[in-house]
ZAMARGU-4260 file (C-alpha; in steps of 0.2 Angstrom, whole numbers, plus 5000, padded with zeros to 4 digits):
<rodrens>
0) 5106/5424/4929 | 5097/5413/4943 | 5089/5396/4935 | 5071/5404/4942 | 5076/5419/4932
5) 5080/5411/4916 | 5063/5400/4918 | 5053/5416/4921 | 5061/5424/4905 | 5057/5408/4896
10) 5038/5411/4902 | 5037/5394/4913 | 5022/5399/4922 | 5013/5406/4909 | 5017/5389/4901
15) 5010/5379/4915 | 4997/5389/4917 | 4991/5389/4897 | 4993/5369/4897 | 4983/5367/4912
20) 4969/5378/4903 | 4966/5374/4887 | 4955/5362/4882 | 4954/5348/4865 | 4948/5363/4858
25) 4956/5379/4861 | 4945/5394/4862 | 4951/5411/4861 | 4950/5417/4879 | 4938/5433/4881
30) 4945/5449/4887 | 4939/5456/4902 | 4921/5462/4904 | 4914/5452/4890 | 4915/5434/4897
35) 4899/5435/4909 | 4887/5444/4901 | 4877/5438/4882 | 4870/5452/4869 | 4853/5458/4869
40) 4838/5468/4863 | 4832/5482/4874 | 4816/5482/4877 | 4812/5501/4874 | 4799/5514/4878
45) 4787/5518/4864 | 4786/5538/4855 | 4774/5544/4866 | 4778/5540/4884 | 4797/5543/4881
50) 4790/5559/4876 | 4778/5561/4893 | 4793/5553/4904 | 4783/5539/4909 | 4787/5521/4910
55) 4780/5512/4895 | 4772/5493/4896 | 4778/5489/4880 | 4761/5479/4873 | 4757/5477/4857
60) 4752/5481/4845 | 4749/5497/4855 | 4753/5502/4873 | 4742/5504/4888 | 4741/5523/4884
65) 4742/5527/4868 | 4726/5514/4867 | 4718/5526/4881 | 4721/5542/4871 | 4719/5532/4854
70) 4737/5539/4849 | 4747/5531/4837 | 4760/5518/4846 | 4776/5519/4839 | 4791/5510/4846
75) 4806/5509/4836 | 4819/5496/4843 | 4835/5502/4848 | 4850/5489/4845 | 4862/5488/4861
80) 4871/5473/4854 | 4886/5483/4851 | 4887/5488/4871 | 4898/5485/4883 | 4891/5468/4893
85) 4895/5479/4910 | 4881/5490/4903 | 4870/5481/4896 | 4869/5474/4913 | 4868/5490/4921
90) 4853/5494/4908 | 4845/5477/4915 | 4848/5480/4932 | 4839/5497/4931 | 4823/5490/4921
95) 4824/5476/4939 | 4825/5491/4949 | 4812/5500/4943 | 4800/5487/4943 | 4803/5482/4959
100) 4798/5500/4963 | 4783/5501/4956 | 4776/5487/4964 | 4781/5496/4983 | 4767/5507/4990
105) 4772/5523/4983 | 4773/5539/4995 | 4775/5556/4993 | 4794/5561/4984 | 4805/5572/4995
110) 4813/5585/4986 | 4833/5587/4981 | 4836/5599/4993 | 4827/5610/5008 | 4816/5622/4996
115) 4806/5629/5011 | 4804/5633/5027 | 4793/5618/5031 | 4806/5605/5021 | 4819/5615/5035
120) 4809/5610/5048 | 4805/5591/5042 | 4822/5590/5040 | 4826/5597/5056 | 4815/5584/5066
125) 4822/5570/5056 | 4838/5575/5063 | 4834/5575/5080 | 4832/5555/5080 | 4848/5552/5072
130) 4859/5545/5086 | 4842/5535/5089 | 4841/5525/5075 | 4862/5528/5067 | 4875/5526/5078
135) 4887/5540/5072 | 4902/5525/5071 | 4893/5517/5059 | 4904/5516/5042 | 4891/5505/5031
140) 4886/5516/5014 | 4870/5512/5016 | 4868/5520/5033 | 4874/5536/5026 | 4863/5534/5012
145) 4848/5534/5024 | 4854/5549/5034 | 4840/5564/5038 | 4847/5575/5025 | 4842/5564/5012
150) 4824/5564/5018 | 4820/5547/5014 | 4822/5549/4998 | 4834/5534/4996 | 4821/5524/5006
155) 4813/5513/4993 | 4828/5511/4984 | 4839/5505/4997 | 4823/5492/5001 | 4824/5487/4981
160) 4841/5485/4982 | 4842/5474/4998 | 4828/5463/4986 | 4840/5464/4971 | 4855/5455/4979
165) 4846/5435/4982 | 4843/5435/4964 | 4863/5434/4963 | 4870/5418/4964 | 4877/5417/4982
170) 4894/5417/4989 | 4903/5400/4991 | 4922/5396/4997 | 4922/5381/4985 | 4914/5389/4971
175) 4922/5399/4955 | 4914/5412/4945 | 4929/5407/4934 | 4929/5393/4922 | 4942/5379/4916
180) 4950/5377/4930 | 4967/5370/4929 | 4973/5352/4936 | 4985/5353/4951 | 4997/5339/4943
185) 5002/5351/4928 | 5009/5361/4940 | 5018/5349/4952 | 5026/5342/4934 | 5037/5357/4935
190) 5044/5362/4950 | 5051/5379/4942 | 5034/5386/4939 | 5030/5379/4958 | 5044/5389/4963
195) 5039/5405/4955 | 5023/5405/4962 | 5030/5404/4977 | 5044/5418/4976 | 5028/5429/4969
200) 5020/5422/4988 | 5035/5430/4997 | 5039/5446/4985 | 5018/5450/4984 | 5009/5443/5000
205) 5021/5438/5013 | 5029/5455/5016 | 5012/5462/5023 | 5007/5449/5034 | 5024/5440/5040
210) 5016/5425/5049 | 5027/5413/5041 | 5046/5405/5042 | 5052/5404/5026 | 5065/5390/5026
215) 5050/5379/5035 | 5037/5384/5021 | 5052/5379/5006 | 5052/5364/5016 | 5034/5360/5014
220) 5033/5365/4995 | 5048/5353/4991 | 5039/5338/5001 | 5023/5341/4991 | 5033/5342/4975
225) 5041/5326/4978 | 5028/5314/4987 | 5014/5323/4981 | 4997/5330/4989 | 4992/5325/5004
230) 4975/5327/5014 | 4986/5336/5028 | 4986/5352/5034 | 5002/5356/5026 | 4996/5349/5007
235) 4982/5365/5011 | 4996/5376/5015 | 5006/5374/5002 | 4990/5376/4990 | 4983/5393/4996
240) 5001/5398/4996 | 5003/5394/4976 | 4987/5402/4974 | 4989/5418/4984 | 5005/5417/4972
245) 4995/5416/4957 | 4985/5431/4958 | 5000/5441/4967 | 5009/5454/4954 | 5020/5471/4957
250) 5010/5485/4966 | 5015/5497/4951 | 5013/5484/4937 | 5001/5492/4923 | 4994/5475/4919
255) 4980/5469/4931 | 4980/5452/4934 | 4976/5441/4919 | 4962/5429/4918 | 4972/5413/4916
260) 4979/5419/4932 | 4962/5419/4940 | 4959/5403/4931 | 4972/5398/4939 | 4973/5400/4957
265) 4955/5396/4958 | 4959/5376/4953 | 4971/5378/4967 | 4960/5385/4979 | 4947/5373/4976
270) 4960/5359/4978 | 4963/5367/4995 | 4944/5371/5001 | 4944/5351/4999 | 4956/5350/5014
275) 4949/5365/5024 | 4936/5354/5028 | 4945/5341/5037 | 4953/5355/5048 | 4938/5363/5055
280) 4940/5351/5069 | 4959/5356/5073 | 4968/5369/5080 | 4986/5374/5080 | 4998/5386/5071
285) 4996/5376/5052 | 4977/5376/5052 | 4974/5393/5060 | 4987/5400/5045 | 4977/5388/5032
290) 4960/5396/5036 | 4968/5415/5037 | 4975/5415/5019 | 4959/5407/5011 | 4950/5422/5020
295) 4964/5433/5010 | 4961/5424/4994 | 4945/5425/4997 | 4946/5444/5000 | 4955/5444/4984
300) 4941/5439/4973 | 4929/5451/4983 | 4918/5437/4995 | 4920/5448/5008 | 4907/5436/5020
305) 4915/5420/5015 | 4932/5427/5018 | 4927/5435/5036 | 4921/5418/5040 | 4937/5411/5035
310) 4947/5425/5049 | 4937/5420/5061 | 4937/5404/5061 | 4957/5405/5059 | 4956/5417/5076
315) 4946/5403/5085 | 4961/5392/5080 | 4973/5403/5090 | 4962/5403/5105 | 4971/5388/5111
320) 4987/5397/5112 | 4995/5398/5128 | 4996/5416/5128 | 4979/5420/5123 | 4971/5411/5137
325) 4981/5421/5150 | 4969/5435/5143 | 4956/5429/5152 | 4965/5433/5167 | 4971/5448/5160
330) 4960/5454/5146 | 4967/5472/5144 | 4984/5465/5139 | 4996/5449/5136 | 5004/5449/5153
335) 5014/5435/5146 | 5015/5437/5128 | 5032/5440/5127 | 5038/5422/5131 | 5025/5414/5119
340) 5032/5408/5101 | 5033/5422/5091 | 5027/5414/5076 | 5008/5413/5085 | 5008/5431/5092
345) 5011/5437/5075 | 4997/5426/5068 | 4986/5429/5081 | 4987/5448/5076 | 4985/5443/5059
350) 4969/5436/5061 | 4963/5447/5075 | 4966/5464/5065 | 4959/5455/5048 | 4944/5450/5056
355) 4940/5466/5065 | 4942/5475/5051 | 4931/5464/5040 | 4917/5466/5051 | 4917/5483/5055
360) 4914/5485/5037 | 4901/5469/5035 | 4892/5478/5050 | 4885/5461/5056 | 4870/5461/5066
365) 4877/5448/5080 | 4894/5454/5080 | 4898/5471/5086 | 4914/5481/5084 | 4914/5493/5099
370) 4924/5486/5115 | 4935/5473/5107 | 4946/5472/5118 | 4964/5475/5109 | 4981/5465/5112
375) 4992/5476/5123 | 5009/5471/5118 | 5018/5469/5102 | 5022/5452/5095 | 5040/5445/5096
380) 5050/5448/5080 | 5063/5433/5076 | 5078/5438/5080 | 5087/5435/5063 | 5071/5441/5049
385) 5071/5433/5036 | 5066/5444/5024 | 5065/5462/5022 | 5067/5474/5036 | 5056/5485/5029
390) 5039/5473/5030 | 5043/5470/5048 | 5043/5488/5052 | 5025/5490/5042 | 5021/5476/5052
395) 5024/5484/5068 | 5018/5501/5062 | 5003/5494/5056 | 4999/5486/5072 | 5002/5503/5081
400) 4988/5511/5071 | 4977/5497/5074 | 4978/5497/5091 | 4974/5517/5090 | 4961/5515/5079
405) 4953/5503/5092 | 4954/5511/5107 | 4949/5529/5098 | 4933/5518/5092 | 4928/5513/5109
410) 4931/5530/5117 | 4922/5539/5104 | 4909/5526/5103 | 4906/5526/5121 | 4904/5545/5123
415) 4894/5548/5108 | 4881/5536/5116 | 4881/5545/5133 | 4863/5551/5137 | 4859/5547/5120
420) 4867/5562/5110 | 4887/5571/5110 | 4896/5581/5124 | 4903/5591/5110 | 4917/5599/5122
425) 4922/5583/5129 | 4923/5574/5113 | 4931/5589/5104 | 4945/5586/5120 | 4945/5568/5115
430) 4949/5572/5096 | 4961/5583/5098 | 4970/5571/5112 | 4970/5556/5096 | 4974/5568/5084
435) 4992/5571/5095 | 4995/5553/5094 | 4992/5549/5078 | 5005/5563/5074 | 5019/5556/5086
440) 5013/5540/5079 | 5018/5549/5061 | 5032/5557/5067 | 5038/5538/5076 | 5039/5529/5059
445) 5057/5524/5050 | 5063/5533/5035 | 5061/5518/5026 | 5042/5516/5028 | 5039/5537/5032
450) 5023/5544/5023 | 5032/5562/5023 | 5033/5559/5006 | 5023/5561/4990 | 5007/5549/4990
455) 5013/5546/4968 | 5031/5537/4976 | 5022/5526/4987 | 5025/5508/4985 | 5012/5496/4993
460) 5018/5496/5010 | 5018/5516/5010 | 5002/5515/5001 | 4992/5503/5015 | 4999/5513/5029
465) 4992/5531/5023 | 4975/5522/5020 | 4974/5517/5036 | 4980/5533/5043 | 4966/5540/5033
470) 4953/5526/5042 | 4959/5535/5058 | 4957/5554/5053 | 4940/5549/5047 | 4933/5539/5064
475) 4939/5554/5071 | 4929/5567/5064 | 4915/5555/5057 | 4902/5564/5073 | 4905/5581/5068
480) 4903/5578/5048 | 4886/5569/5052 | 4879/5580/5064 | 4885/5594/5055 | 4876/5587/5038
485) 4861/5583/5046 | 4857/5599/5055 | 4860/5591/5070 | 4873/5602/5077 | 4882/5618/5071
490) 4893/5627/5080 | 4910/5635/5074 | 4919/5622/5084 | 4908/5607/5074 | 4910/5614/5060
495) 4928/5615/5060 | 4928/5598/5063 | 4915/5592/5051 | 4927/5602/5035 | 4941/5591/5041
500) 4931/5576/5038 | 4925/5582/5021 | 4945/5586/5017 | 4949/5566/5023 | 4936/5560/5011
505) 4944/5570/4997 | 4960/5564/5003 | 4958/5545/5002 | 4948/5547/4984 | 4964/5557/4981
510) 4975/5544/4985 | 4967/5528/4978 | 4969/5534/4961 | 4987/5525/4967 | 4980/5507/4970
515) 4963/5505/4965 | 4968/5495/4951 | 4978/5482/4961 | 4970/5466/4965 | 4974/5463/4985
520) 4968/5456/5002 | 4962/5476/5005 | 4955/5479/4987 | 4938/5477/4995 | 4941/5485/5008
525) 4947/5501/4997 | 4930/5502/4986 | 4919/5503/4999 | 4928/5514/5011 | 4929/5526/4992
530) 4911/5524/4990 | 4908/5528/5009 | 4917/5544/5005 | 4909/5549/4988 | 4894/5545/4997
535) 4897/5558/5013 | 4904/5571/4999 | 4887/5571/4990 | 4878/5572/5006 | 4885/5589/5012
540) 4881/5597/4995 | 4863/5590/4996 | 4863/5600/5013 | 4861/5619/5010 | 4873/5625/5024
545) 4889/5615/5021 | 4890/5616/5001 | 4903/5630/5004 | 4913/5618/5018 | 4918/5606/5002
550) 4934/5604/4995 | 4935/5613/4977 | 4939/5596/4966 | 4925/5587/4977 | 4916/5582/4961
555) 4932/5574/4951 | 4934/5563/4968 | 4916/5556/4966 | 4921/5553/4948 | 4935/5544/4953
560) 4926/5533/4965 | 4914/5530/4948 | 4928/5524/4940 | 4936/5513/4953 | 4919/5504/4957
565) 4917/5502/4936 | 4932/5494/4935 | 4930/5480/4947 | 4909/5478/4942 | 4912/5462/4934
570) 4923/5454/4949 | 4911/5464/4961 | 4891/5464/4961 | 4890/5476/4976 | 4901/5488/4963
575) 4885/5487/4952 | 4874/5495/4966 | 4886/5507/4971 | 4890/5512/4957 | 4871/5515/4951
580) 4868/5525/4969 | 4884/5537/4963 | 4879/5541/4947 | 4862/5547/4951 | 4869/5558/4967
585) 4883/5567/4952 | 4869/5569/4940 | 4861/5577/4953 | 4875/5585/4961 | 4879/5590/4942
590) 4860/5600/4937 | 4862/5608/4954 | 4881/5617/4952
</rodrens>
């Protein structure tokens, strides 16, 4: 048995990792979901206007109304010390809401569903200013949530949510939502626990974005090790790579990642953040990889913004490349990518996919996502890998789809915008022409990496391609499932289409049961295109006309997204909202089946 072996067995990490957190007085580490949140008292509605279903202003010795009507105001006080701290801040979040609510000018409430002609008919001319004011691409939940067939009714909400969010504390790169972090020195004193973080870096993180040489990287971590942390670009390196490899476990490992481990890795991240500062003035291969795995740590604990902002900067970094400047003579493709290094094509496509794919999901106001203009060629592999052949065939594959993804984006994109409003028969032509290459695209993949098989032996390299794959069905057939939803269009043909889409979204809730729970640069990602699903589900059934185009076992999917988005509320807040917008869609969904 290898020396690392025997450390792991002897639990060196977890050594390192409880010295460097305990304090002169050890406390008992809380378990997950009750570190954040104190007990309380619910302040409750008395007798009479829970009766009446009315809200309650809780005076004493007697409320507003039972004063009015000279009723009796009885109030007995309900204990909810014993729940669960995620609700007791879903309990608090609601009273918020509600207020905020009340204090809105109110206007009239739009019913469930269509109940009559004249609802048809609002509805109806609702729809007609849909490509006016939501462009059909568009993949934020909260767009669909203000879709025609809701008839406003998610308005106010949407307004009260947006208000909600300052009141949270806002995102930082340098700040922790984790406490006691641990000193770096504890874990240069043992080069073996060093080490293991670092085989975790290259079992867990490196294989899905292969934008490092291994033997130079050992050769970075045994310089630290030795002379210690510098202010360099490498000390930064070496940290982010430690704490990528601190947060990293097994794609099928039952046990999430632990809270010391978070504790962890954010000690080391804020050791880094200290040296991302002096790089903002550089360029070059180190600092553009230093900024691009903060952004992946950063994804990791769900800061999408601050991450985004990391990717982007790391891309700016690589527009001093040799090869990306020929672009501006050549911006369809890299006429003479093929001579660059092949260690900065493979990170300038590290960074260029990541950040594209951040901010499509972002939808930043400045920074639109139609017309990027893609990479045309693929980068260099080295000539002898130096690590599994199966991660540089994802690598490749992965790029193939996201290169298809763009350009179907922009072609889709561009037509749907024609004249304001959809050829259907050319873009019908234009579907069907992607959905031929995505299937050769299928069909091209090695044995090693096929998704022929069954979505339960997925591994995590498996697992990320069928997401995407899912990403691509969806943009495809997201026009017809919108305009078919929203009484915009219906036609056979449309609505052959728009079933597919409602299919994908079944699809992709079907298959994150698989992942959800893996902590990952895409985890993010995964919740809100699950919510984005759920979200489209419950809107076809909210519209009269396409409740018999859903899938069977579309309401255990939006359960499952429930789930997923409960799990992650304490690492999340925007799981919170989402998961407060799903639950009253179901219980609707639910009284109306």
């Amino acid at each position: 048995m290898s020396a690392l072996a025997e450390d792991h067995d002897h639990g060196v990490l977890p050594a390192v990792i409880e010295a460097a957190n305990s304090p002169p007085t050890r406390k008992r580490t809380a378990p997950r979901g009750t570190a954040s949140y104190p007990r309380k008292r619910a302040v409750t509605a008395c007798q009479v206007c829970r009766a009446r279903r009315t809200k309650c202003d809780s005076k004493k010795p007697s409320c507003s109304f039972c004063t009015k009507i000279g009723a009796k105001c009885i109030t007995a006080a309900v204990d909810f010390s014993t729940f669960d701290p995620a609700s007791l801040e879903i309990i608090e979040r609601l009273d918020r809401l509600e207020s905020l609510l009340t204090t809105q000018p109110s206007k009239p409430q739009a019913p469930d569903l269509p109940d009559s002609v004249e609802d048809e008919k609002h509805s109806t001319a609702r729809a007609t200013q849909f490509l006016g004011t939501h462009h059909p691409l568009s993949l934020i939940s909260s767009a669909v949530l203000s879709w025609p067939v809701f008839l406003g009714r998610w308005d106010k909400e949407a307004d009260a949510l947006t208000r909600l969010r300052p009141l949270a504390q806002p995102e930082s790169p340098s700040s922790t939502t984790y406490s006691s972090a641990p000193s770096v020195e504890s874990l240069l004193d043992n080069p073996s626990a060093s080490e293991e973080l670092l085989e975790r870096f290259f079992k867990h993180v490196h294989i899905k974005n292969p934008i490092l040489e291994m033997s130079t990287l050992r050769k970075m971590v045994r310089h630290v090790c030795l002379d210690g942390l510098g202010w360099d670009a490498e000390s930064c390196l070496v940290l982010l790579i430690w704490t990528l490899g601190a947060i990293s476990t097994a794609f099928d490992d039952p046990n999430p990642c632990t809270r010391d481990s978070l504790n962890l890795a954010s000690g080391l991240f804020s050791a880094a953040a200290k040296r991302l500062g002096a790089l903002y003035a550089t360029t070059g291969v180190v600092p553009a990889q230093c900024f691009f795995y903060a952004g992946v740590y950063l994804m990791s604990v769900f800061r999408p913004k601050a991450a985004w902002r990391h990717f982007i900067q790391a891309l700016a970094c690589c527009q001093d490349f040799e090869f990306a400047t020929q672009t501006l003579r050549h911006p369809q493709s890299f006429e003479n990518s093929s001579q660059a290094p092949a260690m900065e094509q493979r990170l300038y496509w590290s960074c260029w996919k990541s950040e594209v794919e951040l901010r499509l999901h972002l939808g930043l106001v400045d920074f639109k996502v139609q017309d990027r203009v893609y990479p045309g060629r693929f980068p260099t592999l080295p000539s002898e890998p130096d690590s599994d052949s199966r991660a540089w065939f994802f690598y490749l594959a992965e790029i193939s789809l996201r290169r298809l993804n763009t350009r179907a984006r922009n072609d889709i994109g561009r037509l749907a915008d024609t004249d304001g409003g959809e050829n259907w028969q050319d873009l019908i032509k234009l579907v069907v022409s992607y959905e031929s290459q995505v299937q050769r695209w299928l069909e091209s993949l090695p044995e090693t990496i096929s998704l022929t098989t069954s979505p339960e032996d997925d591994d995590v390299l498996k697992n990320i391609l069928r997401c995407h794959m899912v990403d691509f069905y969806e943009l495809l057939y997201w026009t017809f499932t919108a305009a078919a939803i929203n009484q915009k269009e219906r036609s056979t043909a449309v609505d052959s289409y728009a079933k597919k889409g409602l299919d994908t979204a079944v699809e992709r809730l079907d298959n994150a049961k698989f992942g959800f729970r893996y902590r990952h640069h895409g985890t993010w990602l995964l919740l809100q295109s699950s919510t984005r699903s759920a979200i489209l589900l419950l809107a076809a059934h909210q519209s009269s006309s396409m409740q018999d185009m859903l899938p069977v076992n579309w309401l255990d999917m939006v359960s499952r997204a429930m789930e997923m988005l409960q799990f992650w509320i304490e690492d999340d807040e925007s799981a919170l909202d989402q998961f407060m917008i799903l639950a009253q869609l179901h219980s609707a969904a639910l009284r109306r089946a």
